[in-house]
C-alpha positions as CSV (number, residue, x, y, z in Angstrom):
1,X,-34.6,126.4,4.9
2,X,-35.4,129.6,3.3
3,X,-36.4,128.4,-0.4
4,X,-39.0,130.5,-2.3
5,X,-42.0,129.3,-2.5
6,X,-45.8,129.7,-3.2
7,X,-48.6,127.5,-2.2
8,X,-51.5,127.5,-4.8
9,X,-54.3,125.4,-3.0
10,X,-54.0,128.0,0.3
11,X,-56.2,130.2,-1.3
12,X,-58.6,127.8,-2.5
13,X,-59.4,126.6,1.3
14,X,-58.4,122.8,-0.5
15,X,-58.4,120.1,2.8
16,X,-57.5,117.5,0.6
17,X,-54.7,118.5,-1.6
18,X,-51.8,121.0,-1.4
19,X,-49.5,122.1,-4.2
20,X,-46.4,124.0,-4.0
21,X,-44.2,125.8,-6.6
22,X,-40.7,125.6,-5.0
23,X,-37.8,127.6,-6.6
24,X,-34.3,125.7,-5.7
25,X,-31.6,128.3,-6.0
26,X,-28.0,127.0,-6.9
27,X,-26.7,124.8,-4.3
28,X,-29.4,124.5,-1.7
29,X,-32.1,122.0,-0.4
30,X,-35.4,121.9,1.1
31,X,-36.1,120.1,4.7
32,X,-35.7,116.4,5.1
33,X,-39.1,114.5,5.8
34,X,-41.4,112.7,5.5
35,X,-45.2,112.5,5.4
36,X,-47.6,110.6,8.0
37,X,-50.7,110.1,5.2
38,X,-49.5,112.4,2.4
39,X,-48.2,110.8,-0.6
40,X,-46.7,113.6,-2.9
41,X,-45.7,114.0,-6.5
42,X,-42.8,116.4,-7.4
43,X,-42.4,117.3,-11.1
44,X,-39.8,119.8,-12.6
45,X,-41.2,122.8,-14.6
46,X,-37.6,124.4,-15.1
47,X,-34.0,122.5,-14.6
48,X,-32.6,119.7,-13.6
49,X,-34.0,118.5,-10.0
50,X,-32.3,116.7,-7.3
51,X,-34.5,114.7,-4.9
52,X,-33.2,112.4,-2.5
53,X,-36.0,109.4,-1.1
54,X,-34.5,107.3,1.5
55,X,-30.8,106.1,0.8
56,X,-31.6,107.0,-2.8
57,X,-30.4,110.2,-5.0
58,X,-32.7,110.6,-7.9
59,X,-32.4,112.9,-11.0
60,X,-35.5,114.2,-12.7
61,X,-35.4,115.8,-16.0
62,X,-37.3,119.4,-17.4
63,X,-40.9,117.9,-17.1
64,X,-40.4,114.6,-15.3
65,X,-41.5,113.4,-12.3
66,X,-41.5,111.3,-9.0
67,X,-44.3,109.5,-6.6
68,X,-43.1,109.8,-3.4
69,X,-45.2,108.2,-0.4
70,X,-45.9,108.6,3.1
71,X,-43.1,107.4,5.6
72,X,-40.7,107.6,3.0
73,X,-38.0,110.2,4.2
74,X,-37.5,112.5,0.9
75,X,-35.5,116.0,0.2
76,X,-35.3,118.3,-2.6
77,X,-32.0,119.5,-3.2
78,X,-30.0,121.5,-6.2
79,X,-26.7,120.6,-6.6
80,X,-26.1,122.7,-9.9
81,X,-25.3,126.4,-10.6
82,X,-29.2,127.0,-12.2
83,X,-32.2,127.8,-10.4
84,X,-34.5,124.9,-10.4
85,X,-38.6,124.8,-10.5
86,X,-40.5,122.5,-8.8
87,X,-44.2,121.7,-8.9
88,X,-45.0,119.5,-5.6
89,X,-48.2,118.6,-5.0
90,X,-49.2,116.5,-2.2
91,X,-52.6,114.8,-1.2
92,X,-53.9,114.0,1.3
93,X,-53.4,117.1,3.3
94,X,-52.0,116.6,6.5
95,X,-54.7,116.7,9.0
96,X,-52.3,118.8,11.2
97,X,-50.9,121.2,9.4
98,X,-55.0,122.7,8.9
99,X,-55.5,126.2,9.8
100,X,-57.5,125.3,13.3
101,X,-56.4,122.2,13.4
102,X,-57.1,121.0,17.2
103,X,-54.8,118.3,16.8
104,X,-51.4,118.3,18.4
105,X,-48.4,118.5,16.2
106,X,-45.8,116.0,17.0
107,X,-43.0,117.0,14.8
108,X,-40.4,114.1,15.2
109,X,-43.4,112.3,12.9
110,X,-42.3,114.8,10.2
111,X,-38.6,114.8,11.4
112,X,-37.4,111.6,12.5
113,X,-33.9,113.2,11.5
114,X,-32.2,116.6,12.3
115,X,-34.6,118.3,8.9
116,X,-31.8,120.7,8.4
117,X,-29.1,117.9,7.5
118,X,-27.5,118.1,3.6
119,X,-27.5,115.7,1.0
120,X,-24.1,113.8,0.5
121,X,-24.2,115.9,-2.9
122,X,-23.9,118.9,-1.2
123,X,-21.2,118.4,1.0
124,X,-19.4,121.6,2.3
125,X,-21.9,123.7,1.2
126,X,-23.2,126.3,4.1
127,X,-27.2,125.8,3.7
128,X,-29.5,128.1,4.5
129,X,-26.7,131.2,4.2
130,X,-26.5,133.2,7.1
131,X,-28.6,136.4,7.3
């Protein structure tokens, strides 16, 4: 979906953990998904955030934060005209995703929905922009 973003554990070769500094840009939003095994914790370093789990829309304030876990359908989103940092950090890691990994990776798992879809709060908005 074209967000920035940095993942910190990469480098450390982590096989248990991942976290993420995401960097919402005015009206945009992550992928809708969910997790298999990994339950993830997103906490806002800058902003307001916008995180949808399920049917819910949550707001999280400047240093709060949100459990999410596995098989429960979540989406960050920015509905505001700042920029908006997220810490996300997710454990465990999904066996799949592994550099190597010999396992198969059966997508609809992660995307029982079209992943690309908006949040209700976001309606009209064109997201990701066109190139």
């Amino acid at each position: 979906m074209k967000i920035p973003n940095a993942d910190f554990l990469e480098r450390t070769g982590s096989e248990n953990m991942g976290a993420r500094l995401w960097r919402m840009p005015p009206m945009s939003a992550n992928t809708l998904h969910k997790h298999i095994r990994s339950e993830e914790f997103y906490f806002v370093l800058e902003g307001t955030g916008r995180l949808r789990v399920g049917d819910e829309t949550l707001t999280v304030p400047k240093h709060g934060g949100v459990h999410v876990g596995p098989e429960q359908l979540r989406q960050v989103f920015n509905d505001t005209n700042e920029d908006v940092l997220w810490l996300i950090i997710g454990a465990p890691e999904e066996l799949e995703f592994l550099q190597g990994s010999k396992s198969a990776v059966d997508l609809s798992s992660f995307y029982p929905v079209d992943p690309t879809q908006l949040p209700p709060e976001l309606s009209g908005v064109e997201w990701p922009p066109k190139a």
